[in-house]
NUDONU-608308 format. One line per field, with one value per residue (C-alpha): residue number from 1; x, y, z; residue in three letters. Coordinates in steps of 0.1 Angstrom, whole numbers, plus 2048, in hexadecimal, padded with zeros to 3 digits. Layout:
REM NUDONU-608308
resi: [NUM  ...] .
c1: [X  ...] .
c2: [Y  ...] .
c3: [Z  ...] .
resn: [ALA  ...] .
REM end
This chain:
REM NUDONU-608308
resi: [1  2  3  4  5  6  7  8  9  10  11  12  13  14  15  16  17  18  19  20  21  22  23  24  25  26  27  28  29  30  31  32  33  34  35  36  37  38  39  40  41  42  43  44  45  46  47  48  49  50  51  52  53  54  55  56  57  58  59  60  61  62  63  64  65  66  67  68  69  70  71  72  73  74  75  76  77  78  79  80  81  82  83  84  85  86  87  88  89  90  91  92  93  94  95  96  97  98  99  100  101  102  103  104  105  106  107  108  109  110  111  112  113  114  115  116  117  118  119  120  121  122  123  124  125  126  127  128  129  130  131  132  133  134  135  136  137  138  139  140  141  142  143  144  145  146  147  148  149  150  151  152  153  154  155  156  157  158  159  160  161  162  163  164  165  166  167  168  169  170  171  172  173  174  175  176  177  178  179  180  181  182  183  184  185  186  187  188  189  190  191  192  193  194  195  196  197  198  199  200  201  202  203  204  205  206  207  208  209  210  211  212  213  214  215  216  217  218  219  220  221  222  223  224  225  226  227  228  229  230  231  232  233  234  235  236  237  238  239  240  241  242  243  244  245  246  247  248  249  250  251  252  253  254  255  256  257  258  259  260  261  262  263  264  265  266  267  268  269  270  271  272  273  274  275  276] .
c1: [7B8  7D6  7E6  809  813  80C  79C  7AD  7BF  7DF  7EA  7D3  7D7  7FC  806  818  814  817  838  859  862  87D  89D  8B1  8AD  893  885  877  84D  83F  820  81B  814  828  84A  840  857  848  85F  856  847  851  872  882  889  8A0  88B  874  856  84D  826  817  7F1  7E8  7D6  7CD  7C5  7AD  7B6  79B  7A7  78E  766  751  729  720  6FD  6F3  6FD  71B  733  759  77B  79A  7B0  7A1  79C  7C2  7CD  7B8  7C3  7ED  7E5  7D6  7F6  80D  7FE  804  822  831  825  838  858  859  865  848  84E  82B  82D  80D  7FA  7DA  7C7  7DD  7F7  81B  827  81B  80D  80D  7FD  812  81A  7FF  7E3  7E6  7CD  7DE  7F7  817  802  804  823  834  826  82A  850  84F  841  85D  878  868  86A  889  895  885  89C  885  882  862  84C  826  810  7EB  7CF  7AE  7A0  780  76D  74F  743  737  735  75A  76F  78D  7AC  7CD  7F2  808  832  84C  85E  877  890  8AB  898  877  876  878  85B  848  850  842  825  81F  81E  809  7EF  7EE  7E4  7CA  7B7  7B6  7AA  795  785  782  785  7AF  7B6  7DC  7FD  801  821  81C  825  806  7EC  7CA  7CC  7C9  7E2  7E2  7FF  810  82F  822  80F  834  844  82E  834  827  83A  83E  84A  85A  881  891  887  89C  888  86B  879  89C  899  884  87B  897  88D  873  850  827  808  7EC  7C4  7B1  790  77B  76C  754  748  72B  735  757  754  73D  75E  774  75E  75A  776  775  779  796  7A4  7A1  7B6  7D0  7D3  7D4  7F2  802  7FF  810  82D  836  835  84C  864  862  84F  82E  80F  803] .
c2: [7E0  7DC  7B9  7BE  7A7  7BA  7D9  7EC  7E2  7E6  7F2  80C  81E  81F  822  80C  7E2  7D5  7E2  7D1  7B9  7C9  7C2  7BB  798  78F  770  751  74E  771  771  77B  7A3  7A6  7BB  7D3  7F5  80F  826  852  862  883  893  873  882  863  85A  83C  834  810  80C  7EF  7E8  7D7  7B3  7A3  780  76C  789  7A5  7B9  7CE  7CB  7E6  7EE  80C  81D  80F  7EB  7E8  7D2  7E0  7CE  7DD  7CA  7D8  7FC  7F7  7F0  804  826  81A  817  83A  847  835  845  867  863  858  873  88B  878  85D  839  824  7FE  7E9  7CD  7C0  7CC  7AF  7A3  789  78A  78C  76E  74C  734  70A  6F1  6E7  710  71D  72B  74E  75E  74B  759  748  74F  777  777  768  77F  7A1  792  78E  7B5  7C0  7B1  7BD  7E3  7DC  7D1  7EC  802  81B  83D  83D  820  820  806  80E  803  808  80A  7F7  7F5  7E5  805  816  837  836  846  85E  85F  84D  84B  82F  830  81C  82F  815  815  82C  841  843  86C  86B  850  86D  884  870  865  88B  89A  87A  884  8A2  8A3  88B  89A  8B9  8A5  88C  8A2  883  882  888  869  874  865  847  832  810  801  816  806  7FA  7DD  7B6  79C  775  768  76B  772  78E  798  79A  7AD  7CB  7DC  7DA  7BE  7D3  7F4  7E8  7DB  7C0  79B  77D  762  778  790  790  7AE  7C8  7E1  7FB  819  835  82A  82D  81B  833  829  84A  83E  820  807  801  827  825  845  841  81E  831  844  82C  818  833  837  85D  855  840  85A  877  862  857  87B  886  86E  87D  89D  893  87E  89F  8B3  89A  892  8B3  8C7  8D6  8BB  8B7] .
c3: [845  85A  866  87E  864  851  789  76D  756  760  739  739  75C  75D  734  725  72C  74B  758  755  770  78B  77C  7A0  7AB  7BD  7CF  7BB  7BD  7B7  7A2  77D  785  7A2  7A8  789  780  766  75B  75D  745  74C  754  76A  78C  797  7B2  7B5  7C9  7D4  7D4  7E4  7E1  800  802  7E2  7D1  7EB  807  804  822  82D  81E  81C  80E  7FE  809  7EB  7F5  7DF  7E9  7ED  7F2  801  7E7  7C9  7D4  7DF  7BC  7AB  7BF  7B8  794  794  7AA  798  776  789  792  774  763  77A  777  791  789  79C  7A6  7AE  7C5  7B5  793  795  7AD  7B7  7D5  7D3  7E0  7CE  7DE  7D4  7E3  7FE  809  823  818  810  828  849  85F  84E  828  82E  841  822  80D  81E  81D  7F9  7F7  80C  7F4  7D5  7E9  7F2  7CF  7C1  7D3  7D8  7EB  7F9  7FF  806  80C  803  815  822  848  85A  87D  887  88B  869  878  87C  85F  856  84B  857  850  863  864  87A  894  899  87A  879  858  873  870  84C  848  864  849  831  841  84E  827  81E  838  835  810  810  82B  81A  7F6  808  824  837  85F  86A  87B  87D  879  88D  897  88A  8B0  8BA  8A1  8B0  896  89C  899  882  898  8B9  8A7  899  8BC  8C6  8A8  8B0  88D  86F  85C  83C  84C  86E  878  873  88E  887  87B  871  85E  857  83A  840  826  825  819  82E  827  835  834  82A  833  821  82E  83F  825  845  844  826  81E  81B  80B  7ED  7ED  7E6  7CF  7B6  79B  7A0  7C6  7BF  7A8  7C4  7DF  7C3  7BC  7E4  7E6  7C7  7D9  7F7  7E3  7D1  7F1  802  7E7  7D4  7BB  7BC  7B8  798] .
resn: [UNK  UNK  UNK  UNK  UNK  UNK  UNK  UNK  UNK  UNK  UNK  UNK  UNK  UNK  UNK  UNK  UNK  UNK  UNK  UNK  UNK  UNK  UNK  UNK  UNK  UNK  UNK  UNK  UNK  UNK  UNK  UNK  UNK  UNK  UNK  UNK  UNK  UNK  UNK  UNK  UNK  UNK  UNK  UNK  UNK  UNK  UNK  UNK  UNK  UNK  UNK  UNK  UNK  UNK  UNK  UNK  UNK  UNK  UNK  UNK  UNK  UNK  UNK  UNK  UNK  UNK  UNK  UNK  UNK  UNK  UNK  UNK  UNK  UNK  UNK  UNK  UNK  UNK  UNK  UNK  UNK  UNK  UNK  UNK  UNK  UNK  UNK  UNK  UNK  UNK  UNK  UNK  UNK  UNK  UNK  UNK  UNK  UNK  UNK  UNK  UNK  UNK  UNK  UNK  UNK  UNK  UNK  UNK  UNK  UNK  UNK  UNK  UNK  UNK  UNK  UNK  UNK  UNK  UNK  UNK  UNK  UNK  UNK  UNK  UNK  UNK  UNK  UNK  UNK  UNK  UNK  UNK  UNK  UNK  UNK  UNK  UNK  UNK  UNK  UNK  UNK  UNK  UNK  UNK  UNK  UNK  UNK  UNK  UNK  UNK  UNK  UNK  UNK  UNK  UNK  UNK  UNK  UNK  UNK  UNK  UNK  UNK  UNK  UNK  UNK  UNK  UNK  UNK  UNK  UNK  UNK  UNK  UNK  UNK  UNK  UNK  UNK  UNK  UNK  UNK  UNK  UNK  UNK  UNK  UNK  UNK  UNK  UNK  UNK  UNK  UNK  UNK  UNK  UNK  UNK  UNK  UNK  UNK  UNK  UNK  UNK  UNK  UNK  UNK  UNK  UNK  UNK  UNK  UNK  UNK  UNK  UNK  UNK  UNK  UNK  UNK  UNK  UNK  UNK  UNK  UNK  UNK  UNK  UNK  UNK  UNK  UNK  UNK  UNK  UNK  UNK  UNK  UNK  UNK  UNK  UNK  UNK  UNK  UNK  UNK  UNK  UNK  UNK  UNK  UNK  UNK  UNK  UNK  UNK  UNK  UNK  UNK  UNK  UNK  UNK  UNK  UNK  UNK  UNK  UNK  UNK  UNK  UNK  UNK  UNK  UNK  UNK  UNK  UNK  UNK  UNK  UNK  UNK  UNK  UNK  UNK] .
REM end
C-alpha cells in the first residue's frame, strides 16, 4: 500500500551474515537491521541497487486473506520478495543496499518520538529510508510493496515513478522495464506505469495532501523534505493483497520467489545483461 508520504532469516536468503552496515555516514537512530550492503557474488558490475522493503515493525501496510483464510501482511511479503531479489542480484554481480533486513522499521522510535504508525511516525521514517538510499549511493532504487482496495475483485499489476526530478525519464525507463517483466512472469492484470502525482492513494497529513508525491521518490519541499533521494528510482505493487487470489500469490514462498525473480528480470534489462 501506498501513503503520499510515502520472515527469513536474513543469513540464509542473502549468503553470508547480515550485511555490513553502509560505510558513509548516516543519521543517528536507525534500527539494528537497517541500512544493510551485501557485497556481489559474481563478476562486480560496479553498479549498486538500493532496495527498500516497504512498511515494517507495527506498520503492516496492506492485509490480505487467502481463499483459504490465511492471513497475509504487506511488510512481510515485502521483505521476504527483497531478500529473494537481493539473493539474485548478487549473484549476477550487483552490490545491493537494504533499507531494512527484519521486521522492524528504519527509523527508531523512543518514548517521547511519535508513534510510528502516525503521520509524523512514518514521515520520519520514510526520511530515514531516503538517507540510507542516498548514502548508499546507489543507481537504481525500488521500493517494494504490495497494492489493496475494498474491492477483492480488483487486482493487477502496477509500477509508480516521479515525473518531477530532473532524472524523471530515466526512473520511466526504469519503471517501464520493471513492468514489463513482471507482467509477463506474473500474468497478472497490466495496471500500467503510473506518475506518482497521479496515484489514487490516500493521505495521513495535510502536508502531505499538499506535497502531492510520494515522499520517498518525489522533489525536494522545505521543511518536509529537504533531501530527497537522488538517484532514479520506482515503487513496484506486483499484485493486490485484497485479491484472494493474488494474496495466495504472495503468501506462498514460491510466489514470492516468482515476483523476486520478475524484478530481477527487469533490473538486468534496464541496467544490462540478459536475466538470469
Amino acid at each position: 500500500m501506498v501513503f503520499f508520504l510515502a520472515g527469513r532469516a536474513c543469513a540464509a536468503i542473502v549468503g553470508g551474515g547480515a550485511g555490513d552496515v553502509i560505510s558513509t555516514a548516516l543519521p543517528s537512530g536507525l534500527t539494528p537491521g537497517s541500512c544493510r550492503v551485501f557485497a556481489p557474488l559474481g563478476p562486480d558490475r560496479g553498479r549498486t541497487v538500493f532496495i527498500d522493503p516497504g512498511h515494517g515493525g507495527p506498520d503492516p501496510g496492506v492485509v490480505g486473506v487467502t481463499p483459504d483464510g490465511r492471513r497475509v501482511e504487506e511488510k512481510t511479503v515485502a521483505l521476504d520478495v527483497a531478500l529473494d531479489l537481493t539473493a539474485h542480484l548478487r549473484r549476477d554481480g550487483y552490490r545491493v543496499v537494504l533499507s531494512r533486513t527484519r521486521d522492524s522499521t528504519v527509523a527508531t522510535f523512543g518514548p517521547g518520538d511519535p508513534p510510528a504508525t502516525s503521520a509524523d511516525g512514518i514521515h520520519r521514517d520514510l526520511l530515514a529510508r531516503i538517507a540510507c538510499a542516498n548514502a548508499s549511493r546507489a543507481t537504481v532504487l525500488v521500493s517494494v510493496h504490495c497494492n489493496g482496495f475494498d474491492d477483492p475483485s480488483v487486482g493487477g499489476t502496477e509500477t509508480v515513478y516521479d515525473g518531477a526530478r530532473p532524472f524523471s525519464a530515466r526512473s520511466l525507463r526504469l519503471a517501464r522495464d520493471l513492468q514489463r517483466a513482471m507482467v509477463a512472469r506474473l500474468g497478472l492484470a497490466d495496471r500500467g506505469v503510473v506518475p506518482d502525482d497521479q496515484l489514487d492513494a490516500y493521505t495521513l497529513s495535510d502536508r502531505a495532501d499538499s506535497y502531492g508525491h510520494l515522499l520517498l521518490l518525489g522533489p525536494a519541499q522545505s521543511g518536509y523534505v529537504d533531501h530527497p533521494s537522488r538517484m532514479p528510482g520506482v515503487l513496484v505493487e506486483p499484485l493486490f493483497l485484497t485479491a484472494p487470489a493474488e494474496a495466495e500469490l504472495a503468501g506462498s514462498g514460491s510466489g514470492q520467489e516468482r515476483i523476486a525473480r520478475a524484478l530481477a528480470a527487469g533490473l538486468e534489462a534496464d541496467l544490462g545483461g540478459g536475466a538470469s
